[in-house]
N, C-alpha and C positions, 0 to 999 in steps of 0.2 A: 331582372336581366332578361334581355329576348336572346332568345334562339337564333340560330343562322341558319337560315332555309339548308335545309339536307343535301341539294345538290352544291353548293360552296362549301359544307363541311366536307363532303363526297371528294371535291376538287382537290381541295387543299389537304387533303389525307393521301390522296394521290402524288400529290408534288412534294411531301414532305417524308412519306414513308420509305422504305426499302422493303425491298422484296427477301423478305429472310424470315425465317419462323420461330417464334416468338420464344419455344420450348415448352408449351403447353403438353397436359397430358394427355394421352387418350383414355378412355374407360367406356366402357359398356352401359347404354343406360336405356335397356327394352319399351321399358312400362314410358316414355317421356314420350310427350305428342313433339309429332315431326309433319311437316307440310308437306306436302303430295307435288310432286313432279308430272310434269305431262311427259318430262325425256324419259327415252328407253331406259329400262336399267344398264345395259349394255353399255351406253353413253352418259350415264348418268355422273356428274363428278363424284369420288369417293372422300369422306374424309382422309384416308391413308397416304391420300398421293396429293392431298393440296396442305401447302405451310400456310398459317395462319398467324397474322399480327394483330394484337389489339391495341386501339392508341397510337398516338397520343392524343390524350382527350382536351376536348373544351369543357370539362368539367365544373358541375355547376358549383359554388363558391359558398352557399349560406342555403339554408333550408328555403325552398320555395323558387330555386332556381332553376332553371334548363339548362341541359348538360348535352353532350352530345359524344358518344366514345365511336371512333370508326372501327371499323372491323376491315384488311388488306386481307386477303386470300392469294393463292400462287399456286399455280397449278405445277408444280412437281414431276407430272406422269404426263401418258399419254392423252392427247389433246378429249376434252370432255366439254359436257354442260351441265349448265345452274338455270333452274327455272323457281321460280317461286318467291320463299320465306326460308333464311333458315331458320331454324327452331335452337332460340337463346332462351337459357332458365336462371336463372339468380337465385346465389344461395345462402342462406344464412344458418350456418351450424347445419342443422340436420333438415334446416325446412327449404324446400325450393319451390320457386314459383315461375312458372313460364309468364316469358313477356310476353304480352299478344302484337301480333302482325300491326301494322298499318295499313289505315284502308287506303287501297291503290288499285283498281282496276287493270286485270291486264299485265303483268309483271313480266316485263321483258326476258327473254329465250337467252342466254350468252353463251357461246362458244369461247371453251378456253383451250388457246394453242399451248402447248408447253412451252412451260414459262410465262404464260399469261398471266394478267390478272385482274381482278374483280374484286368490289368491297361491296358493305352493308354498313348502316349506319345503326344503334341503339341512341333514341331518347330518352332522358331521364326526367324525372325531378326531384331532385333531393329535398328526403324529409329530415327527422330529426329523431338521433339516435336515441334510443330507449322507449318511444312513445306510445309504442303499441301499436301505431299506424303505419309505420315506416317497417319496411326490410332491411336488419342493418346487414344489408349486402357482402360476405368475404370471397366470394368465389364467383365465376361466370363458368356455363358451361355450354358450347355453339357444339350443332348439329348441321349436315347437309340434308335437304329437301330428300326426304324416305328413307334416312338411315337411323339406324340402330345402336350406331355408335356417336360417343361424343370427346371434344377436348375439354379439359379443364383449363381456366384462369385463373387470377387471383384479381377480385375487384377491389380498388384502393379509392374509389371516388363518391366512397360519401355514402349515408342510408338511402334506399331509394323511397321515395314517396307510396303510400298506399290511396286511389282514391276511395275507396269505402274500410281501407283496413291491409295488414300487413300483405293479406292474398293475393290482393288486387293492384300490380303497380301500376302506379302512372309513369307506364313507360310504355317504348313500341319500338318495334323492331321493321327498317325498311327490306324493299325488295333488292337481290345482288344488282350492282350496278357496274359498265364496264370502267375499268380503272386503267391508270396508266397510258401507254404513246395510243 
């Protein structure tokens, strides 16, 4: 199966989501690497004041396939920004693994007016459940760029690939991108 280049998933995440928050949890997670912002803290968006939707995904369908789950963010509060990566972890039972960033040069600055909004894309590729190489994925959990806090999800879309082994997924997580009018 291919993939659909990240700005048509981007799009069409956009035209098909609503702006409403998912019910994810928050929790505390210190020790989890988080991606560095150039914005002020001052300006910086907080997880507490943006709703977060995950999905719906192009989900990849058989072990070996590309998946794609958007992420819609909604700024809540007072107007902020998003620079960077957020920092997404995948979990299985008690083992988590940060997905790494995509390489992208330059990760555009976004200002969100209240009510604004912005997504992020996760690639997958599912492997296969029990193998040893695969993550069998039950949970997601997204961070903003230098926070300390996170939301929980529940991920329903399949084991994730490992390329050298369960540690290592073959996934990536894009830079926020503006969403919506």
């Amino acid at each position: 199966m291919r993939a659909l280049p990240i700005a048509v998933v981007a799009a069409a995440a956009a035209l098909t989501l609503t702006a409403c928050d998912s019910g994810g949890d928050s929790s505390s997670d210190s020790g989890k690497k988080a991606s560095t912002s150039s914005a002020a803290a001052s300006t910086a968006c907080k997880i507490d004041q943006i709703g977060i939707q995950v999905g719906p995904a192009n989900a990849a369908p058989a072990a070996g396939d590309t998946g794609n789950v958007p992420v819609t963010l909604t700024n809540k509060g007072a107007e902020c920004t998003l620079q960077g990566f957020p920092a997404v972890t995948v979990q299985d039972g008690g083992k988590s693994t940060d997905v790494p960033e995509e390489k992208a040069p330059n990760p555009p600055k976004l200002t969100l007016a209240k009510s604004g909004t912005a997504s992020f894309t996760i690639t997958y590729v599912r492997g296969t459940a029990g193998d040893g190489k695969s993550l069998d994925a039950t949970a997601l959990k997204i961070s903003l760029p230098g926070a300390t806090t996170a939301q929980s999800f529940k991920w329903s879309y399949g084991p994730v690939a490992g390329k050298t082994g369960a540690s290592d997924p073959n996934a990536s997580v894009s830079s926020f991108q503006p969403a919506g009018d």
